[in-house]
C-alpha positions as CSV (number, residue, x, y, z in Angstrom):
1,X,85.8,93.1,-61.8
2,X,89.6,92.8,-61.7
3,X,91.9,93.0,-64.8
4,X,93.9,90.1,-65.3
5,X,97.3,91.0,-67.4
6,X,98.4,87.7,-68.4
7,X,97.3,85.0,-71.2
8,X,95.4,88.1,-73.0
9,X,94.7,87.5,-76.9
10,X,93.6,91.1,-78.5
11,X,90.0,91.6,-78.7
12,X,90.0,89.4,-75.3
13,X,88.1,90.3,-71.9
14,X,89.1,87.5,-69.3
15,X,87.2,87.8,-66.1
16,X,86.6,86.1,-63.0
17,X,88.5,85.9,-59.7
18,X,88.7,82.0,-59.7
19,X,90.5,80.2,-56.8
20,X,94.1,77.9,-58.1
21,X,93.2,75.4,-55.4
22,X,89.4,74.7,-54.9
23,X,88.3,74.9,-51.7
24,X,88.4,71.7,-49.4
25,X,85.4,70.3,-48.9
26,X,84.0,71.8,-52.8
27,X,82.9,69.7,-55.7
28,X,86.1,70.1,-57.1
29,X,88.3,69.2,-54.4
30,X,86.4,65.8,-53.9
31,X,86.7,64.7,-57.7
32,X,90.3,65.9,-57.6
33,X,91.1,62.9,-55.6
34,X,89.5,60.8,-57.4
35,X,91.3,61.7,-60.8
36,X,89.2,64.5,-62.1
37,X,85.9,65.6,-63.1
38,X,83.8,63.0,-63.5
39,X,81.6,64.0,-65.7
40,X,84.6,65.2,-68.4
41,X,86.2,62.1,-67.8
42,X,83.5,59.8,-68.8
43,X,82.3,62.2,-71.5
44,X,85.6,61.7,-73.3
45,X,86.1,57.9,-72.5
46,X,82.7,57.5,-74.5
47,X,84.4,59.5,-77.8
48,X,87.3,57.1,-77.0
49,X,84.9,54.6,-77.5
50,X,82.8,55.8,-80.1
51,X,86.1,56.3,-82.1
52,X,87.2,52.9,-81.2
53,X,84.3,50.9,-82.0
54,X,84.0,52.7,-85.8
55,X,87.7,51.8,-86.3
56,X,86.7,47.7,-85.3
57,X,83.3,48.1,-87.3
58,X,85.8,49.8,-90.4
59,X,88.0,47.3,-89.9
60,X,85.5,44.2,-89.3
61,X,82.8,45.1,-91.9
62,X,85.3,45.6,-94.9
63,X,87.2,42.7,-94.9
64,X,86.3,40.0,-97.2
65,X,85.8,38.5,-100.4
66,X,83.2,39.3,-103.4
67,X,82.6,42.0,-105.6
68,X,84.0,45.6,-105.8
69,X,80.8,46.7,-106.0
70,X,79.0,44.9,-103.2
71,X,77.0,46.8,-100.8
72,X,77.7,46.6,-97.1
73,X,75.2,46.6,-94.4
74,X,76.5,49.7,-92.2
75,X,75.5,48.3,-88.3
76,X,74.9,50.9,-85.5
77,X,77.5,51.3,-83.0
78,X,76.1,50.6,-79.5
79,X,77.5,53.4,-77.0
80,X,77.2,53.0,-73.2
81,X,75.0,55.4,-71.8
82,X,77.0,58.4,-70.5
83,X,76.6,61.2,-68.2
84,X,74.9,64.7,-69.4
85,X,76.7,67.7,-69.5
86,X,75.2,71.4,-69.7
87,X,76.7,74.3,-69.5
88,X,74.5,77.4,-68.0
89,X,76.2,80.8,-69.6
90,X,77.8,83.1,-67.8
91,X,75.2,86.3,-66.8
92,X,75.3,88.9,-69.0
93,X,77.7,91.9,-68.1
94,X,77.7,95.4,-69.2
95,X,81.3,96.2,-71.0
96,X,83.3,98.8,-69.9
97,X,85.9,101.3,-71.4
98,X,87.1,100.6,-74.6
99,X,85.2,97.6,-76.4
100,X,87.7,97.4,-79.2
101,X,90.8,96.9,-76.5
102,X,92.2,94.3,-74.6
103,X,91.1,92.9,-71.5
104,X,88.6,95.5,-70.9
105,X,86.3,95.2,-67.5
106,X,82.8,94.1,-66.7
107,X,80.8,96.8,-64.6
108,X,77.8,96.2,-62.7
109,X,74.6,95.9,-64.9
110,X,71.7,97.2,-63.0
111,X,70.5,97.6,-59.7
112,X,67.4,94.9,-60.3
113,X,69.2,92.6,-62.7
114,X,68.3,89.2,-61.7
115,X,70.6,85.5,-62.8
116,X,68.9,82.4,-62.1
117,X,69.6,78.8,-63.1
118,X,66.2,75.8,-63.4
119,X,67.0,72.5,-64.3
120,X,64.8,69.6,-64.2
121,X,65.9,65.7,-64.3
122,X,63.2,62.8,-65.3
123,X,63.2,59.8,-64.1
124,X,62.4,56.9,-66.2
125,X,59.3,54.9,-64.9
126,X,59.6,53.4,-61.5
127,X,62.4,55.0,-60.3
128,X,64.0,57.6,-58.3
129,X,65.5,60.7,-60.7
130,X,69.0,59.9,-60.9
131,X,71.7,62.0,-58.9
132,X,72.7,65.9,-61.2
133,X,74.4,68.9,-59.4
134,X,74.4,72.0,-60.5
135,X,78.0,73.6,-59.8
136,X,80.1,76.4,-61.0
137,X,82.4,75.7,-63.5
138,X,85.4,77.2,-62.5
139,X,85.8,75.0,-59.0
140,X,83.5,72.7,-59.2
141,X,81.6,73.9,-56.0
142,X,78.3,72.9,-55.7
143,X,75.3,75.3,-56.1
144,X,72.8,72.7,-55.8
145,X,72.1,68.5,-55.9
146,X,69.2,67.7,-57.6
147,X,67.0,64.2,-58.3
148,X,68.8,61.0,-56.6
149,X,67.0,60.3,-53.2
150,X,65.7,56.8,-51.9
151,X,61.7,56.8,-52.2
152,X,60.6,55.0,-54.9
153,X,57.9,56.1,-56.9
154,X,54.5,53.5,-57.9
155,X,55.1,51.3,-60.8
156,X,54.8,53.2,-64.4
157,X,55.2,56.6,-62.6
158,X,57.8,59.1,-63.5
159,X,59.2,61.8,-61.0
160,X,61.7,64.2,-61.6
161,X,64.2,66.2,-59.7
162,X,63.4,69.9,-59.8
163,X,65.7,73.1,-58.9
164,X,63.9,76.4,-59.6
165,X,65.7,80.2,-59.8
166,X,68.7,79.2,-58.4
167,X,71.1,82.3,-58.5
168,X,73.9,82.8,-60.2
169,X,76.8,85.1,-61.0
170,X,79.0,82.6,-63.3
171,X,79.0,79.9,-65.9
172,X,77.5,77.3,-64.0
173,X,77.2,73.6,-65.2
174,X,74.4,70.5,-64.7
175,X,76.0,67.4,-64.7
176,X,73.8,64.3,-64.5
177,X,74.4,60.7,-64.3
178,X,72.9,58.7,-66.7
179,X,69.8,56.3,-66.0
180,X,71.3,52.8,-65.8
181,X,72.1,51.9,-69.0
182,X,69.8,54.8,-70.8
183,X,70.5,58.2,-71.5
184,X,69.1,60.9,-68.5
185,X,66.5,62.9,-69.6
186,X,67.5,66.7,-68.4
187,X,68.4,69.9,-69.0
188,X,68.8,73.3,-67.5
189,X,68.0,77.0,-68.9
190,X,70.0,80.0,-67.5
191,X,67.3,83.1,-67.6
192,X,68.2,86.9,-66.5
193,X,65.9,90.2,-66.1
194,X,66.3,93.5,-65.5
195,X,63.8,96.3,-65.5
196,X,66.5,99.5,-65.5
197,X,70.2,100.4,-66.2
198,X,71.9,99.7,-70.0
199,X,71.1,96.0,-69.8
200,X,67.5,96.5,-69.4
201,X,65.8,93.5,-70.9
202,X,65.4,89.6,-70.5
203,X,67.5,87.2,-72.1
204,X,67.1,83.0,-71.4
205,X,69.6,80.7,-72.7
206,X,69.5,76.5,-72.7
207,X,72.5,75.0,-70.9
208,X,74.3,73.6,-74.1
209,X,76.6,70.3,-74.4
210,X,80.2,71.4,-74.7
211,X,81.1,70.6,-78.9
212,X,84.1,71.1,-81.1
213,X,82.4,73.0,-84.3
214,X,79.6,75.8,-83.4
215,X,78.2,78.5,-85.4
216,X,76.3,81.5,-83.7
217,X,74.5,83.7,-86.7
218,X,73.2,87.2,-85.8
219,X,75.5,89.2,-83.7
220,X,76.6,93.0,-84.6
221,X,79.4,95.5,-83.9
222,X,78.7,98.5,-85.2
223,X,77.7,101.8,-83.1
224,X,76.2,101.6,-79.8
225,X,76.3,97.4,-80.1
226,X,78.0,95.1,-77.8
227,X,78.8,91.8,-78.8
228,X,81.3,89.7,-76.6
229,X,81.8,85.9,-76.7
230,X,82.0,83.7,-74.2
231,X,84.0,80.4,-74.9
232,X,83.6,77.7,-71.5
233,X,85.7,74.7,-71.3
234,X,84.3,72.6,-68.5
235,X,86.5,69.9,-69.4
236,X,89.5,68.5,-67.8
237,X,91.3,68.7,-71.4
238,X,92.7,72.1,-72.7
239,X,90.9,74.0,-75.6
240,X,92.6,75.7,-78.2
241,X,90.0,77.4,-80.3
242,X,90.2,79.1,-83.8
243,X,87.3,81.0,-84.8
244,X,86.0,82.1,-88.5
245,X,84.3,85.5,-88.8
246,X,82.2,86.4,-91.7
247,X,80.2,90.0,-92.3
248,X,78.2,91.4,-94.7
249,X,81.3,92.3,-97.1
250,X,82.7,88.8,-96.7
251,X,85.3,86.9,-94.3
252,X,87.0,89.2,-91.5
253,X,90.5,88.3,-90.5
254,X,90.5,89.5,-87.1
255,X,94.2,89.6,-85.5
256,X,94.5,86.6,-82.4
257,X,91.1,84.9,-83.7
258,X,93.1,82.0,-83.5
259,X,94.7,80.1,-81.1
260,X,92.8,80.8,-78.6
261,X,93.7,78.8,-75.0
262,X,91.0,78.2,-72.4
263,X,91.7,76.1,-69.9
264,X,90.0,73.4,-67.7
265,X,87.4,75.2,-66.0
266,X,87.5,78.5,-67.4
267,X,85.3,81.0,-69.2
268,X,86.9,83.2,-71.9
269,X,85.8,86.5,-73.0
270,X,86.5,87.9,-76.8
271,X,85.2,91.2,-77.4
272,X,84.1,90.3,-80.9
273,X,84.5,94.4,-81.8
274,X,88.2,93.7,-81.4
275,X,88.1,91.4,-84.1
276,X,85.7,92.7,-86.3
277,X,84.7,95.9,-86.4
278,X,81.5,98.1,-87.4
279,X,79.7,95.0,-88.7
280,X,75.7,94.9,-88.8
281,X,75.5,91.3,-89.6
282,X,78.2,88.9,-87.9
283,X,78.4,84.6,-88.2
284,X,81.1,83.7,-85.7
285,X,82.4,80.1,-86.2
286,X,84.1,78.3,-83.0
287,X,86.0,75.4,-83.9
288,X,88.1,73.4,-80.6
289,X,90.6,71.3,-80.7
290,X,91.6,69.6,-77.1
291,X,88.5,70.1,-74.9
292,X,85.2,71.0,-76.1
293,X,83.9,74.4,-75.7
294,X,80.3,76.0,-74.8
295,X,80.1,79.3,-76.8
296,X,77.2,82.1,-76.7
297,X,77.0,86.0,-77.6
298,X,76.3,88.2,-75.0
299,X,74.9,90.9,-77.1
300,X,73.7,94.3,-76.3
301,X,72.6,97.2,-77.8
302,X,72.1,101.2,-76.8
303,X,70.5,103.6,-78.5
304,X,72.1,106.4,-77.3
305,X,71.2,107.3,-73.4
306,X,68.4,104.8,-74.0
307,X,68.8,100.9,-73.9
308,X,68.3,98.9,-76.8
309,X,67.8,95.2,-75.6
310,X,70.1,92.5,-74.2
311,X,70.4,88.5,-75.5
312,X,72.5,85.5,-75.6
313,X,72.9,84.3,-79.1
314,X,73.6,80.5,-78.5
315,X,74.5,78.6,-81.1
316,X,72.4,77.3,-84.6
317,X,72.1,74.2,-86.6
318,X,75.2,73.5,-88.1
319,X,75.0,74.7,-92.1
320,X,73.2,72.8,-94.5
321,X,70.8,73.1,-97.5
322,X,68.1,73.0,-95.3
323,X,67.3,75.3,-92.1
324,X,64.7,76.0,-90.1
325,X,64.0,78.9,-87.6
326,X,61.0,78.7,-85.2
327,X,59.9,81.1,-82.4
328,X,60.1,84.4,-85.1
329,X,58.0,87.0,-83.2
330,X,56.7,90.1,-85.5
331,X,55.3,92.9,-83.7
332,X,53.1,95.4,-85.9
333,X,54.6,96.1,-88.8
334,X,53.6,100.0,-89.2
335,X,54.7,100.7,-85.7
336,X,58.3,99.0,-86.1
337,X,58.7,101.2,-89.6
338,X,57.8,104.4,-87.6
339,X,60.6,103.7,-84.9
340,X,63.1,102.7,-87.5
341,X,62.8,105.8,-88.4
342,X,64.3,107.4,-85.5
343,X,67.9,108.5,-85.6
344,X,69.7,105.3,-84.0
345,X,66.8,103.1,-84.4
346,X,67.4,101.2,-87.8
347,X,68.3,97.6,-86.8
348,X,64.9,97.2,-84.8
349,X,63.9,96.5,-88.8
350,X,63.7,92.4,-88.6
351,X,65.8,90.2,-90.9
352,X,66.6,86.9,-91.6
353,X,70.3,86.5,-91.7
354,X,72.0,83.9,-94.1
355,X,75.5,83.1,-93.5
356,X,77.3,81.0,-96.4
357,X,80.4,79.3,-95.7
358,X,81.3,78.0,-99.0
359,X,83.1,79.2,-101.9
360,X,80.0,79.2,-103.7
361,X,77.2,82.0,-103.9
362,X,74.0,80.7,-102.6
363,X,70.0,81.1,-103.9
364,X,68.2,81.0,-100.9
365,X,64.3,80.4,-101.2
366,X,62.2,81.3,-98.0
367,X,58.8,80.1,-96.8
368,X,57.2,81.7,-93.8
369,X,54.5,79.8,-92.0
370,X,52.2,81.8,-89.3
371,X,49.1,80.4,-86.8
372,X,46.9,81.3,-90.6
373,X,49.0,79.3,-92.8
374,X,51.9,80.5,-95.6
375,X,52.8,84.3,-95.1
376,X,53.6,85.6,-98.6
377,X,57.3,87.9,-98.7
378,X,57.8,90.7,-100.8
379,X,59.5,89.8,-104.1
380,X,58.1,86.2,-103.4
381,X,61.1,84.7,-100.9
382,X,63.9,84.0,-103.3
383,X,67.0,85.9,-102.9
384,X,70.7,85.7,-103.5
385,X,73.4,85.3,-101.1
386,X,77.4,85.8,-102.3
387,X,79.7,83.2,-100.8
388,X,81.0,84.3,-97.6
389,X,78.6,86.9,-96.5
390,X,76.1,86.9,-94.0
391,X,73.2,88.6,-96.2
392,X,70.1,90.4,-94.1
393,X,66.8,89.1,-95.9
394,X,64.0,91.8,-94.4
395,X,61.5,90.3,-92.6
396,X,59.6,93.9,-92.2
397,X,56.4,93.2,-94.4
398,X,55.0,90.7,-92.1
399,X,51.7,91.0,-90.0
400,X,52.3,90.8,-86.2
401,X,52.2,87.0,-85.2
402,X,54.7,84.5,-84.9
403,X,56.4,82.6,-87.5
404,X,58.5,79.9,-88.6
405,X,61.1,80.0,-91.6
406,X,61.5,77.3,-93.9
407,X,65.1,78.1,-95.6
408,X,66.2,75.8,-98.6
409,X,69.4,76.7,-100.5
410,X,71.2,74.9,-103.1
411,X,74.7,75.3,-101.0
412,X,74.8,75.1,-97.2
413,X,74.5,78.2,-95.0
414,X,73.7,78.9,-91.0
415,X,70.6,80.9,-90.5
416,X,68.8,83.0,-87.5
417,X,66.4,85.6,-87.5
418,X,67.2,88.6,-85.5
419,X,63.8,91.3,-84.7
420,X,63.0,93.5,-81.8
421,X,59.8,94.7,-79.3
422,X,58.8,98.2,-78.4
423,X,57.5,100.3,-80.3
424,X,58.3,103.7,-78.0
425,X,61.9,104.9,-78.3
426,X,61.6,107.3,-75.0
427,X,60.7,103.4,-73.6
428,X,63.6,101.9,-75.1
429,X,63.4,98.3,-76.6
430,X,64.5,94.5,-76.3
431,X,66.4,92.6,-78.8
432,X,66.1,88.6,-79.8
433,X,67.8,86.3,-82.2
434,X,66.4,83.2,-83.2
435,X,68.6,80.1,-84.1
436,X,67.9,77.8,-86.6
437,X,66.9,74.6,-84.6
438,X,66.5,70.5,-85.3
439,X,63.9,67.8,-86.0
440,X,61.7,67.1,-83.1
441,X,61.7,63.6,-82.1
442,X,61.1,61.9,-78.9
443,X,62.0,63.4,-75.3
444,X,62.7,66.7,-75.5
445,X,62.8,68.6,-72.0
446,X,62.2,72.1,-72.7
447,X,63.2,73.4,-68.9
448,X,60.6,76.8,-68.5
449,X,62.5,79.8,-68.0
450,X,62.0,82.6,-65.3
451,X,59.6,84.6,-67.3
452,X,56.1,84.4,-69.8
453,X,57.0,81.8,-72.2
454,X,55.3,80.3,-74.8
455,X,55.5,77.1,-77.1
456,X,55.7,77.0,-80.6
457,X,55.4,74.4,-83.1
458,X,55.7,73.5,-86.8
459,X,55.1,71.2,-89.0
460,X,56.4,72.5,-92.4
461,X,55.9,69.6,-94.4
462,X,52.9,68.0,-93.2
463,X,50.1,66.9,-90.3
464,X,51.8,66.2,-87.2
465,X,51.0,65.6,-83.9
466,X,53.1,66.9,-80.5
467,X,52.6,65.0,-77.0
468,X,53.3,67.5,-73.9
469,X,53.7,66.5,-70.2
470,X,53.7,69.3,-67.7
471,X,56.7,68.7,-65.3
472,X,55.2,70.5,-62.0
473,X,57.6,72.2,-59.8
474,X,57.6,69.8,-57.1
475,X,58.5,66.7,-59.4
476,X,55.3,65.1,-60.9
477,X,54.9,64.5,-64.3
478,X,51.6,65.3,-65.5
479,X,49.0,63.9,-67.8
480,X,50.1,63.6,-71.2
481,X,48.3,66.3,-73.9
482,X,48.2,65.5,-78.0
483,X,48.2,68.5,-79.9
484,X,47.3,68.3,-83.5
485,X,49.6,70.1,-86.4
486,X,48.0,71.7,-89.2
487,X,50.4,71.4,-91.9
488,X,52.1,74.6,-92.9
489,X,51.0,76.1,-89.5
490,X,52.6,77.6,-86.4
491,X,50.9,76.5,-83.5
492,X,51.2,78.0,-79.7
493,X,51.0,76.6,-76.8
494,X,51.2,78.1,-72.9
495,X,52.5,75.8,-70.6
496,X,49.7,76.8,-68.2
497,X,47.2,75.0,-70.6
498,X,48.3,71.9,-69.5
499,X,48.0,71.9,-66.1
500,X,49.9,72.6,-62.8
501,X,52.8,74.7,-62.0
502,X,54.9,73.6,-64.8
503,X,58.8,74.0,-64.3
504,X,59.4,72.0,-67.5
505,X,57.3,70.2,-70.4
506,X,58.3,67.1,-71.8
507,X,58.0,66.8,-75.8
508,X,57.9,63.9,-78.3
509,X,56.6,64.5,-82.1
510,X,55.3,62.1,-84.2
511,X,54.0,62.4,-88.0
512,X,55.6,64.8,-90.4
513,X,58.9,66.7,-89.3
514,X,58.0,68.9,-86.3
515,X,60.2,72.1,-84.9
516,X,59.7,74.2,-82.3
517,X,60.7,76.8,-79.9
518,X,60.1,78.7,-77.1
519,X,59.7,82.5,-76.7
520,X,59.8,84.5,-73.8
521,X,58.7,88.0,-73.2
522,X,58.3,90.4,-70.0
523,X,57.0,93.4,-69.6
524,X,55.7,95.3,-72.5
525,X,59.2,94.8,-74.5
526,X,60.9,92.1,-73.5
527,X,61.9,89.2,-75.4
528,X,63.7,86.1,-76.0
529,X,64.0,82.9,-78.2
530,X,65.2,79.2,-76.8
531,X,65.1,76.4,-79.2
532,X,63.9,73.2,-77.9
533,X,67.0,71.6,-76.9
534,X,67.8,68.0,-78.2
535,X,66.0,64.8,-77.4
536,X,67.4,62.4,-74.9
537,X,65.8,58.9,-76.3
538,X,67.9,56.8,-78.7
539,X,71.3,58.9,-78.3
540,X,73.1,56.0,-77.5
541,X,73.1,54.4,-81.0
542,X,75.4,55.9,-83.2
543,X,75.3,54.6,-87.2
544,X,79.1,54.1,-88.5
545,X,80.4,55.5,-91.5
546,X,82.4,53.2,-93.6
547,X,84.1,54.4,-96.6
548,X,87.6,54.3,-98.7
């Protein structure tokens, strides 16, 4: 693709041939007479709101007589139902020339990679799906309309719109209106393959709602590893971002990490080896002010002539005492000790890798739960991690299975687990990191990516119980299936088991805290990890802090 030689920040790769003036007759070129993109627009009238209703609550719940020491009833802040925004990540790109300069170019990946874009929106009960586009971000053209129509469906029955493998070659974006006065239930996943050339691999990435704060755990610079970010502002409201790196040796102050302007509409690229250098273990933290941002890692790996795997690292549970990682997928042990090894072949070893923010060093205790219960680490799962380090916990005595990690600290840190499959180097191998991901509640639309998936599910704490609906690819929502959680068990389920071509599976948890993932493999090395994405039911109520 074409350099551009203006706006650069060092470490920077901006890319894209977008249009100044969208096209007539475009997505973009409708809403801009109108007053902008609708979607932004609303999205940041309901912050307005939100901010404006815990400023009357503040200012209404405080006021009064009594005693100092009085406790005060905090209500919940009712917030109009707004539309969802997710954005798809661009496609990953092989890097070019020198990935420690500026502005360096994207060259074509393979001859059989393959970008495609689902995305599924519900209905609620009785109705038609409610209108959702999916549309590129930079104009605002329009790739595809899904749900809306006119035919209504019998009373109590839910239909959904359905868009499968829709190609892409850009950061694309699913905007959907919400559902009356309730919250849509959507979401769209961004999935790419490739069976040959440096980017060999699969790789399947949820379309994420544009925050402010975002941590991505799990990338690495050093030899023969590519790790560039991609920061999307699909916004009308410019983003000036800052970003915090930390390695293995402690904070790196990468020059122009800060200050970083992306405009309305546009994807930025930051070649992370620009700013940090030679590091095994990377946490990247994106903070925004202005707009907010989508961020991923586009991250790949050669080994050599021979490719290592390719994966978008999105973004993990923000840092806390307690994390969780589902969707942790250990090949044979003895056959990833042989390849590791080989001359080139050392990070295929998996880790857990703990990133602490504070100023404190942290003691980290690790449980590991598999389909037969509590998986045992060497030296017992207690470890120490300094105070702004990302620290690699090995992960390398495990039997083959897949696992989920119950992380308790006594600071806050960001977790993800980062492993490999293959076990042949002349083969080459694929790479996946595994964000820590959040409580399971009710709705959770886990849109199926273009490739072998598979659902997982734990309940760390206790018996649990999960409730699936198949969405089927032309729009029906199938029979409901329980599934019973043992506690201290992963569980797997394959979307196929429950009937139908399913494009999507609906999720709501009950019982004991419930987490979950999907993984996604191809071939005889490819892999991948989503997280389920967040539920859809309740997000309008927002509980206001008050305090002085």
């Amino acid at each position: 693709m074409s350099r551009k030689t203006t706006g650069s920040e060092p470490g920077e790769a901006q890319h894209g041939s977008e249009p100044a003036t969208a096209p007539a007759g475009t997505a973009a070129a409708r809403r801009a007479k109108t007053g902008g993109v609708r979607t932004a627009g609303r999205w940041a009238g309901g912050i307005l709101l939100l901010a404006g209703t815990g400023a009357l609550v503040a200012g209404t719940t405080i006021v009064g007589t009594g005693t100092s020491g009085g406790a005060v009833d905090v209500p919940y802040a009712e917030v109009p139902a707004g539309p969802l925004t997710g954005v798809c990540p661009q496609p990953p790109r092989l890097l070019s020339g020198n990935v420690a300069g500026t502005d360096a170019e994207f060259s074509a990946e393979s001859t059989s990679a393959k970008s495609v874009v689902s995305a599924v929106v519900l209905a609620t009960a009785g109705n038609t799906p409610p209108p959702a586009e999916l549309s590129f971000v930079t104009d605002g053209s329009v790739l595809k309309a899904v749900g809306g129509g006119t035919d209504v469906p019998l009373a109590g029955a839910r239909t959904a719109g359905v868009v499968r493998d829709q190609p892409v070659s850009a950061a694309s974006l699913l905007s959907a209106e919400p559902a009356g006065d309730l919250q849509v239930t959507a979401g769209a996943a961004m999935t790419y393959t490739a069976a040959d050339g440096d980017l060999a691999g699969v790789t399947a990435a949820n379309c994420q709602a544009p925050a402010n704060d975002l941590w991505l755990v799990g990338a690495r610079t050093n030899v023969g590893a590519t790790a560039v970010l991609q920061l999307t502002n699909p916004s009308q409201t410019a983003a000036d971002v800052d970003l915090e790196l930390y390695g293995a040796s402690g904070p790196v102050e990468g020059p122009g990490s800060s200050g970083i302007a992306v405009a309305p509409g546009e994807t930025r690229s930051v070649v992370l080896a620009g700013l940090a250098a030679n590091q095994e273990s990377l946490a990247v933290r994106v903070r925004s002010s202005g707009g907010p941002v989508a961020a991923v890692i586009s991250q790949n790996q050669l080994r050599g002539l021979t490719p290592g795997g390719v994966e978008l690292i999105q973004p993990t549970a923000a840092p806390g005492p307690a994390q969780i990682v589902s969707g942790v997928s250990i090949q044979n042990p003895e056959a990833t000790r042989t390849l590791a090894k080989e001359e080139g072949y050392a990070s295929v070893t998996p880790s857990l890798q703990i990133a602490v923010p504070g100023a404190s060093d942290a003691v980290v205790n690790v449980r590991v739960f598999g389909s037969k219960g509590e998986a045992v680490l060497e030296g017992g799962g207690s470890y120490n991690a300094a105070a702004g380090t990302v620290t690699r916990l090995p992960l390398d005595t495990l039997p083959e299975g897949t696992y989920t990690l119950d992380i308790s600290s006594d600071v806050a840190v960001a977790a993800a687990a980062v492993f490999s499959r293959g076990s042949d180097a002349k083969a080459g191998t694929d790479l996946a990191v595994a964000p820590a991901g959040e409580r399971l509640g009710s709705e959770h639309l886990a849109v199926l990516p273009s490739a072998d998936t598979t659902l997982s599910f734990t309940a760390p704490g206790g018996p649990a119980e999960v409730r699936l609906a198949a969405v089927s690819a032309d729009g029906a929502l199938l029979a409901e299936k329980t599934v019973p959680l043992v506690a201290g068990t992963t569980t797997a389920v394959r979307p196929g088991d429950l009937g139908g071509s399913a494009a999507a599976v609906l999720v709501s948890a009950t019982g004991s805290p419930v987490y979950g993932a999907q993984v996604i493999t191809t071939g005889d090395t490819g892999i991948s990890v989503m997280v389920l994405p967040r539920g859809t039911v309740g997000g309008s109520r927002v509980q206001v802090g008050v305090g002085y």
